[in-house]
VEXGUSE-5702 format. One record per residue (C-alpha): x, y negated, z negated; residue number from 1. Coordinates in steps of 0.001 Angstrom, whole numbers, plus 500000, padded with zeros to 6 digits. Example, Ala and Ser with C-alpha at 12.3 -4.5 7.8 and 13.67 -1.06 7.14 Angstrom:
<rs>
<r <512300,504500,492200>,1>;
<r <513670,501060,492860>,2>;
</rs>
This chain:
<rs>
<r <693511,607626,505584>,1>;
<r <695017,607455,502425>,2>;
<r <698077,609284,503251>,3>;
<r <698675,606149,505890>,4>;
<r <697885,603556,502906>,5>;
<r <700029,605190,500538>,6>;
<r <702823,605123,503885>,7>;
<r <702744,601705,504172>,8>;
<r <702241,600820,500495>,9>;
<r <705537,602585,499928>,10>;
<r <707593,600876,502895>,11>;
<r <705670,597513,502326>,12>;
<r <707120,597520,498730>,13>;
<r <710692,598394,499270>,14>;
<r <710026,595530,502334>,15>;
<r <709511,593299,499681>,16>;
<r <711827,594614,497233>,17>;
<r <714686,593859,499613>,18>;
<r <713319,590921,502159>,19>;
<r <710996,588730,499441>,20>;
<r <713591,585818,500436>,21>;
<r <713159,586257,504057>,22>;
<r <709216,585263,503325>,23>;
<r <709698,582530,500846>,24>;
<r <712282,580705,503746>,25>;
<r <708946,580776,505330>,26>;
<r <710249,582238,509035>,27>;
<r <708225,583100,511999>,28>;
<r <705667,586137,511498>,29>;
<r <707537,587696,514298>,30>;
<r <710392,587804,512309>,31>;
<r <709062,589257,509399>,32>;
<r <707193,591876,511203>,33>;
<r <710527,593261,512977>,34>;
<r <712886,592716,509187>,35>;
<r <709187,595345,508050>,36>;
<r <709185,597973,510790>,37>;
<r <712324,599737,509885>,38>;
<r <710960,600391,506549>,39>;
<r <707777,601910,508033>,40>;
<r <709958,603816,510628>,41>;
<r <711344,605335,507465>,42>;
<r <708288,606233,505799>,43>;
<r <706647,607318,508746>,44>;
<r <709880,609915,509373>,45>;
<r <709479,611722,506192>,46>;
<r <706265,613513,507258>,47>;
<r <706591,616263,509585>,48>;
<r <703750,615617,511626>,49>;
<r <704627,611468,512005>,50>;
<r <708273,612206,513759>,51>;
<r <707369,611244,517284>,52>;
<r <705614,608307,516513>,53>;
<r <706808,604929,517027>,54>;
<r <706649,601632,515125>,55>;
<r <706306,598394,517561>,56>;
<r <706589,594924,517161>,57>;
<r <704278,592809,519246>,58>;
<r <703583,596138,521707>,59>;
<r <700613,595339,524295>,60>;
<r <700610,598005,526433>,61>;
<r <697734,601336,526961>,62>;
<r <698570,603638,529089>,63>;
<r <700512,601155,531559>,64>;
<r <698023,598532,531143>,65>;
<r <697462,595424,529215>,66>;
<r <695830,596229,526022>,67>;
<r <692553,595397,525565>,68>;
<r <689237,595675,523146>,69>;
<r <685523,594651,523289>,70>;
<r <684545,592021,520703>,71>;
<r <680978,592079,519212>,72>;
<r <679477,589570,522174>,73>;
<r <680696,592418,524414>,74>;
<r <683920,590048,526153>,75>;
<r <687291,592032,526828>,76>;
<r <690046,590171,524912>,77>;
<r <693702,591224,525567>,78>;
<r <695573,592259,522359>,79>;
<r <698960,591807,521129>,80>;
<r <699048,593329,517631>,81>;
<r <701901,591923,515613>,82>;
<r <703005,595999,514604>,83>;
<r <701396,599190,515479>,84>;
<r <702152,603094,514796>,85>;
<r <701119,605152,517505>,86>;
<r <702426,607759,519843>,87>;
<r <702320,605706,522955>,88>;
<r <700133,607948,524277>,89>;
<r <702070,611091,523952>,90>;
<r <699606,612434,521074>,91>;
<r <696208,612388,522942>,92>;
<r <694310,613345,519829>,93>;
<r <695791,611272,517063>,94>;
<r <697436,608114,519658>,95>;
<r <697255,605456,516894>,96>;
<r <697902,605814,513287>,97>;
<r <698683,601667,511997>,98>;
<r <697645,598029,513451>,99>;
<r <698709,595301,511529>,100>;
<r <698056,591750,511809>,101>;
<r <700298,589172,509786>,102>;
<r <699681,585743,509294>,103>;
<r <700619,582735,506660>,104>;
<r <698200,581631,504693>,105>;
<r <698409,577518,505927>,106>;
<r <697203,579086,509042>,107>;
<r <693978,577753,510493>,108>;
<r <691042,579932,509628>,109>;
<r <689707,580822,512992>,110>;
<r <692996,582710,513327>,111>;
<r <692467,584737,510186>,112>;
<r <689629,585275,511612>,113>;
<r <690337,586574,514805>,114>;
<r <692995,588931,513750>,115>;
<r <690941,590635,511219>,116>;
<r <687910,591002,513727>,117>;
<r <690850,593081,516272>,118>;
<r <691396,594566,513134>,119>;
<r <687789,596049,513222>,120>;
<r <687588,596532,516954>,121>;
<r <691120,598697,516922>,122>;
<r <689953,600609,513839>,123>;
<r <686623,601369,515221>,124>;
<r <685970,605288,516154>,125>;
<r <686870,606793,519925>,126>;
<r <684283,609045,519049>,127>;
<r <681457,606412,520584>,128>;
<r <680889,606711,524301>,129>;
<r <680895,602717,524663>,130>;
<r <684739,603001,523813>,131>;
<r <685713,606456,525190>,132>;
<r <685334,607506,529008>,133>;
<r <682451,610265,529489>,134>;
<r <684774,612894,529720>,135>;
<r <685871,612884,526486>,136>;
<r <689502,613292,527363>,137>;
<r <691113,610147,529113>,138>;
<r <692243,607577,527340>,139>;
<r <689900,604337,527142>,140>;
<r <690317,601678,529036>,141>;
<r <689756,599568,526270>,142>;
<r <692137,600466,522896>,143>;
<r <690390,601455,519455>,144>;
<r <690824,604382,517212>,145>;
<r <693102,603187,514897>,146>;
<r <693073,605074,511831>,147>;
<r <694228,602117,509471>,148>;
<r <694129,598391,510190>,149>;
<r <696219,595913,507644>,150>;
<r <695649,592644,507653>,151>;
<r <698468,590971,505742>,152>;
<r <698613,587373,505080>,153>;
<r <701499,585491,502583>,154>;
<r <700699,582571,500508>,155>;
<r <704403,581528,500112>,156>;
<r <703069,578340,497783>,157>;
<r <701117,580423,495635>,158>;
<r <703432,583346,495867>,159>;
<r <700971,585857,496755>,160>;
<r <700702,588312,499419>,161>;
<r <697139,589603,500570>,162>;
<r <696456,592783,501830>,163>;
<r <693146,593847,503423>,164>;
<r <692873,597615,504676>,165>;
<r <690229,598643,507377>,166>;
<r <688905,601880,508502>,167>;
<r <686128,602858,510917>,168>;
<r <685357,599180,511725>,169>;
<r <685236,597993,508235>,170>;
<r <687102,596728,505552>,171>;
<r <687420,599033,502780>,172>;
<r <690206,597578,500448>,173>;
<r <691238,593654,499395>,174>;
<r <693998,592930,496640>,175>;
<r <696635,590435,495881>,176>;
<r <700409,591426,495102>,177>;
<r <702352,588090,493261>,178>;
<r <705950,587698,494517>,179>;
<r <706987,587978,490652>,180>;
<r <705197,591239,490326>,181>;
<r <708047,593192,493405>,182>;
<r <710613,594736,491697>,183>;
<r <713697,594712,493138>,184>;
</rs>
């Protein structure tokens, strides 16, 4: 999973490089995820084996369906992440590469909260049967298997942006990047 980090570290900070105003005027998260996917797009084109995936903005679709994932007290929740990389199903055995959830920090807590448990439902492993069907070929009904959840969260007062990074259900990276520390 490091090759996706170092993929999105790399478009995050020319993102930031260029767009660091478009944060600090403090505009919808919606916003800022679409001015961040064409940096990923690029990224993401560079490596051979990442040119037919796709980088979507509030996508909330599986296989025609409604996306959806088990929380830990076993309810289905419907998902909209705020960006994903995936294949849209055209790569059966490596469908989703990035989720990422975005929020500002002034948000209320139980919304941190919920997007960074998705986070560890999506980046749980397909390799369990209580995610993938029992033929170990069609595509779950519910959507997990992500092989790199971001949460990403901007403290435009403090001038900070957080960065989380999950894998296999858990998170396995915090840090902090100042707004005086992107070089433009």
């Amino acid at each position: 999973m490091d090759y996706l980090k170092e993929i999105f570290s790399i478009a995050n900070n020319k993102f930031l490089a260029k767009e660091l105003s478009l944060i600090k005027s403090d505009v919808s998260e919606r916003c800022i995820c679409a001015s961040l996917k064409p940096f990923i797009e690029h990224e993401i084109q560079k490596k051979l084996k990442y040119q037919n995936y796709y980088v979507d903005v509030e996508y909330n679709r599986n296989a025609g369906h409604v996306k959806t994932i088990i929380n830990d007290k076993e309810e289905i929740i419907k998902i909209t992440c705020d960006l994903i990389v995936h294949s849209r199903g055209e790569n059966e055995n490596d469908d989703n590469l990035i989720a990422l959830e975005m929020k500002k920090s002034y948000r209320a807590q139980k919304e941190k909260d919920a997007d960074r448990n998705r986070l560890i439902a999506l980046t749980k492993s397909t390799s369990t049967n209580e995610i993938w069907s029992y033929d170990g070929k069609t595509f779950p009904e519910h959507v997990c298997g992500y092989s790199l959840g971001v949460y990403y969260e901007f403290d435009i007062l403090n001038e900070i942006i957080m960065i989380e990074y999950y894998i296999n259900g858990k998170l396995v990276e915090k840090f902090h990047k100042r707004f005086l520390n992107i070089k433009k």
